[in-house]
N, C-alpha and C positions, 0 to 999 in steps of 0.2 A: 504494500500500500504506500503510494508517494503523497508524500504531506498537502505537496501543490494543487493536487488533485482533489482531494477531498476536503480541505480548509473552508469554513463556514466563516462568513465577514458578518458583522454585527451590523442590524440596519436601524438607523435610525428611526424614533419613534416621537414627530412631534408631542404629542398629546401625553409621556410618557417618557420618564428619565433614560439614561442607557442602560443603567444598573436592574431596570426592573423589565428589561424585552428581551427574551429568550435571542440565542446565539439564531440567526435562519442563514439558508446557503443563499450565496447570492444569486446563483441561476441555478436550475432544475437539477440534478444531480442526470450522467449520462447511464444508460446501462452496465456497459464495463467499472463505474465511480461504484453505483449502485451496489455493482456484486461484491466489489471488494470490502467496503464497507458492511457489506451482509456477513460474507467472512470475520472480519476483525471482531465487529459485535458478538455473533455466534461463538468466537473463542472467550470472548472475555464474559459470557451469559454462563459460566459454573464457578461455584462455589473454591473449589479447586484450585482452579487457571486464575482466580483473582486471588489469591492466599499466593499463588507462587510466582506471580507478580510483584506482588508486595513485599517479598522475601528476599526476591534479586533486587528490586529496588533498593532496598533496606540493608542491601550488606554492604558490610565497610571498603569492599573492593570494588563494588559495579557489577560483581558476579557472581555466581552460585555453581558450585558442582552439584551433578543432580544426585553424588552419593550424601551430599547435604541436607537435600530436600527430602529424600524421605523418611527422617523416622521423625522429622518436626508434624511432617503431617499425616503419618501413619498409615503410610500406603509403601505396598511393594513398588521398586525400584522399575518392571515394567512399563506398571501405572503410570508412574509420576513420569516416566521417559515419553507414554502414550500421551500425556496431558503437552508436555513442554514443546511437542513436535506439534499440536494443534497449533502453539502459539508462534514457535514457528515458521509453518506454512501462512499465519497470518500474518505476518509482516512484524511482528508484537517485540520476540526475544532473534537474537541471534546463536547459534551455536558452535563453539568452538571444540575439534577433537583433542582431546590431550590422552595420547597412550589409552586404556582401556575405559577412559571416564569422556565424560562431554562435560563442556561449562557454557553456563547461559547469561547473558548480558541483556538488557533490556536494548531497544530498537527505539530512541527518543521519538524519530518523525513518526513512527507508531502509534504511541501512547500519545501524542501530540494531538492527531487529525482526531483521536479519538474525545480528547478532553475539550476540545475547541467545541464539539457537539452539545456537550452537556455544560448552559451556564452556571 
């Protein structure tokens, strides 16, 4: 997902301060914008995918080994490897191989196009 593409501009609201008029796109979203945005949402719509979000986020390096993530959230290491490859395929984390582990780093323009949606 490229930031450029799916970035929501704030429209102004005579009748109405800025602070109180939800984020809207400024033109129609295209089909291709559409799907990817379907995706990003659908990754970050589990309880899960948003805890291991918030975990990579949260670490003092920018990233999480997935042999980190799972006994915090007490799922076998397939799971949580099933979970991190949704995010992904969604544009969300990036994944590095190191020797027999993978490390995952959050994907900024990602998490960006996504918070720009929600004011």
């Amino acid at each position: 997902m490229q930031q450029d593409e799916l970035s929501p501009t704030r429209q102004a609201d005579p009748n109405h301060g800025d602070d109180c008029h939800p984020a809207l796109m400024a033109e129609p979203l295209s089909r291709s914008q559409a799907e990817q945005l379907a995706v990003a949402l659908k990754a970050v719509a589990d309880p899960t995918r948003l805890q291991l979000l918030s975990m990579i986020s949260a670490s003092e390096s920018g990233e999480a080994c997935v042999c980190d993530l799972t006994a915090p959230l007490g799922l076998t290491q397939p799971t949580v490897s099933h979970h991190l490859k949704i995010l992904v395929d969604a544009g969300l984390l990036v994944r590095d191989k190191r020797g027999k582990w993978s490390w995952y780093a959050i994907v900024p323009e990602g998490l960006e196009a996504l918070r720009r949606l929600i004011p």
